[in-house]
ZADO-1210 file (C-alpha; in nm, 4 decimals, padded with zeros to 6 digits):
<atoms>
<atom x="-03.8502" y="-07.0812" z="-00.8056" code="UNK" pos="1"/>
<atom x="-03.7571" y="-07.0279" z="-01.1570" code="UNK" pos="2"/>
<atom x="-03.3929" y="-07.1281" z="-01.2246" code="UNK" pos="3"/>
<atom x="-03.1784" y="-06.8191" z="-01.3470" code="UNK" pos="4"/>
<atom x="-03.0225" y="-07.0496" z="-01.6438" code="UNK" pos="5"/>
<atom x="-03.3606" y="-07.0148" z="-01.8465" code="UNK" pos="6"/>
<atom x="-03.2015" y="-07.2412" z="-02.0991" code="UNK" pos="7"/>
<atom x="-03.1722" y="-07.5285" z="-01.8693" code="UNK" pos="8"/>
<atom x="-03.5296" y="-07.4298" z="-01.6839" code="UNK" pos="9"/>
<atom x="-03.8375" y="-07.6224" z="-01.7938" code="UNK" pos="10"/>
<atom x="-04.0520" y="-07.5698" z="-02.0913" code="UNK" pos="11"/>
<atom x="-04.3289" y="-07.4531" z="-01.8282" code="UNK" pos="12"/>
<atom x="-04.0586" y="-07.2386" z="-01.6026" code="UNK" pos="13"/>
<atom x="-03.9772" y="-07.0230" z="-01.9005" code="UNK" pos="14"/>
<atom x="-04.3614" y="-06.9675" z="-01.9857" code="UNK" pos="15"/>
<atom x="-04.4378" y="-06.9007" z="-01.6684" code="UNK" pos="16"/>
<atom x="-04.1422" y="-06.6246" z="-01.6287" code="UNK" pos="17"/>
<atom x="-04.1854" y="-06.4719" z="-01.9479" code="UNK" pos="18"/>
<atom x="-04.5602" y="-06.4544" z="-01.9017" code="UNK" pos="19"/>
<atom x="-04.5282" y="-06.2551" z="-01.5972" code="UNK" pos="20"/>
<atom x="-04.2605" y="-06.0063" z="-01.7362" code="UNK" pos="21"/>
<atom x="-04.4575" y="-05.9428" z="-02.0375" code="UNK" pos="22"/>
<atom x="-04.7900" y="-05.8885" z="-01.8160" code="UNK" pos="23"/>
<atom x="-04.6124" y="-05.6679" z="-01.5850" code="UNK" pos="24"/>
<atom x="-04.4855" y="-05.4483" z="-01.8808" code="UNK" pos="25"/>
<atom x="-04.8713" y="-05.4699" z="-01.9617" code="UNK" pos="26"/>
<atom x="-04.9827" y="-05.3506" z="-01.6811" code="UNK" pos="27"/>
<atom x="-04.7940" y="-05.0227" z="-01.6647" code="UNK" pos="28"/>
<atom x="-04.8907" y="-04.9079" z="-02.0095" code="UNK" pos="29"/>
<atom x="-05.1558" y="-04.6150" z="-02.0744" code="UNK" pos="30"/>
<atom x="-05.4753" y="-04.8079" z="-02.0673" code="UNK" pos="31"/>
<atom x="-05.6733" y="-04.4819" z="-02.1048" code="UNK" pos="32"/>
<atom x="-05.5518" y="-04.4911" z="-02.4882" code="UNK" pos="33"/>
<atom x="-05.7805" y="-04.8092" z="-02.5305" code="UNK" pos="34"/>
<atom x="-06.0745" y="-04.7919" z="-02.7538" code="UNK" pos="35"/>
<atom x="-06.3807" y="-04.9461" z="-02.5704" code="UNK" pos="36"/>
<atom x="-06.3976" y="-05.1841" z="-02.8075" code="UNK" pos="37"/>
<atom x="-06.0642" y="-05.3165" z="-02.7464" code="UNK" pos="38"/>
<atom x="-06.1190" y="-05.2493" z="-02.3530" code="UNK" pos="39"/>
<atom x="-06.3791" y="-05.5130" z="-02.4200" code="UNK" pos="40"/>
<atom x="-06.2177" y="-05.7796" z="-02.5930" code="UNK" pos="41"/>
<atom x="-05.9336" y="-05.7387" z="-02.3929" code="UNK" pos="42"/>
<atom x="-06.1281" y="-05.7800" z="-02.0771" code="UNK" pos="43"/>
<atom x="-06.2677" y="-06.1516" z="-02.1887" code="UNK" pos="44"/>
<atom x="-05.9257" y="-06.2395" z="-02.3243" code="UNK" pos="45"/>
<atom x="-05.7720" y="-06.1518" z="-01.9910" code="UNK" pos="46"/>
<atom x="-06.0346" y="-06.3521" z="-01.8288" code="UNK" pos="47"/>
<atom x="-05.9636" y="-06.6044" z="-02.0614" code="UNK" pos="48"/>
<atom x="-05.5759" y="-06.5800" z="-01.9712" code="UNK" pos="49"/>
<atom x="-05.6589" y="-06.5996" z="-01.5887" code="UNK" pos="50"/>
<atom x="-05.8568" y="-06.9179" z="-01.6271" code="UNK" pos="51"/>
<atom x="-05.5512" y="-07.0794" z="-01.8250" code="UNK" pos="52"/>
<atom x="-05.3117" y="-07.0085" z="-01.5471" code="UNK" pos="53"/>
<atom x="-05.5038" y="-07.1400" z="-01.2788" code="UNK" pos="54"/>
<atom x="-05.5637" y="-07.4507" z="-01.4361" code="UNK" pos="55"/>
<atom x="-05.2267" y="-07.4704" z="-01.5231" code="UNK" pos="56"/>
<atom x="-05.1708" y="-07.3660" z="-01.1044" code="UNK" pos="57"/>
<atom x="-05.4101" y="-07.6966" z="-01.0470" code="UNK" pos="58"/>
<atom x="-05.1913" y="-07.9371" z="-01.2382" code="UNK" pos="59"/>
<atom x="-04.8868" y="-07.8368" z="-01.0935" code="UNK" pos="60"/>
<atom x="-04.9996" y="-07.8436" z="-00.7764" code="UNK" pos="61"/>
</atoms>
């Protein structure tokens, strides 16, 4: 678990933690105001993103 003195926590900690908070506010904005064309390229870099963590989940495991 992520240390609640994020100046103290590890380079990858704070990454980690920010990364979620700034995917959760993501998540709960008005997607319908997307033009398909950035539906699109946001789908592959999202895809993209998901491949990072995981292999970031592999090396820490």
């Amino acid at each position: 678990m992520v240390k609640d003195s994020r100046h103290h926590a590890h380079t990858v900690c704070r990454a980690v933690a920010k990364s979620r908070r700034k995917v959760r506010a993501a998540a709960t904005s008005d997607l319908w105001r997307m033009s398909d064309d950035e539906v699109a390229a946001t789908l592959l870099e999202a895809t993209r993103l998901r491949a990072q963590a995981e292999a970031l989940e592999l090396r820490l495991a």
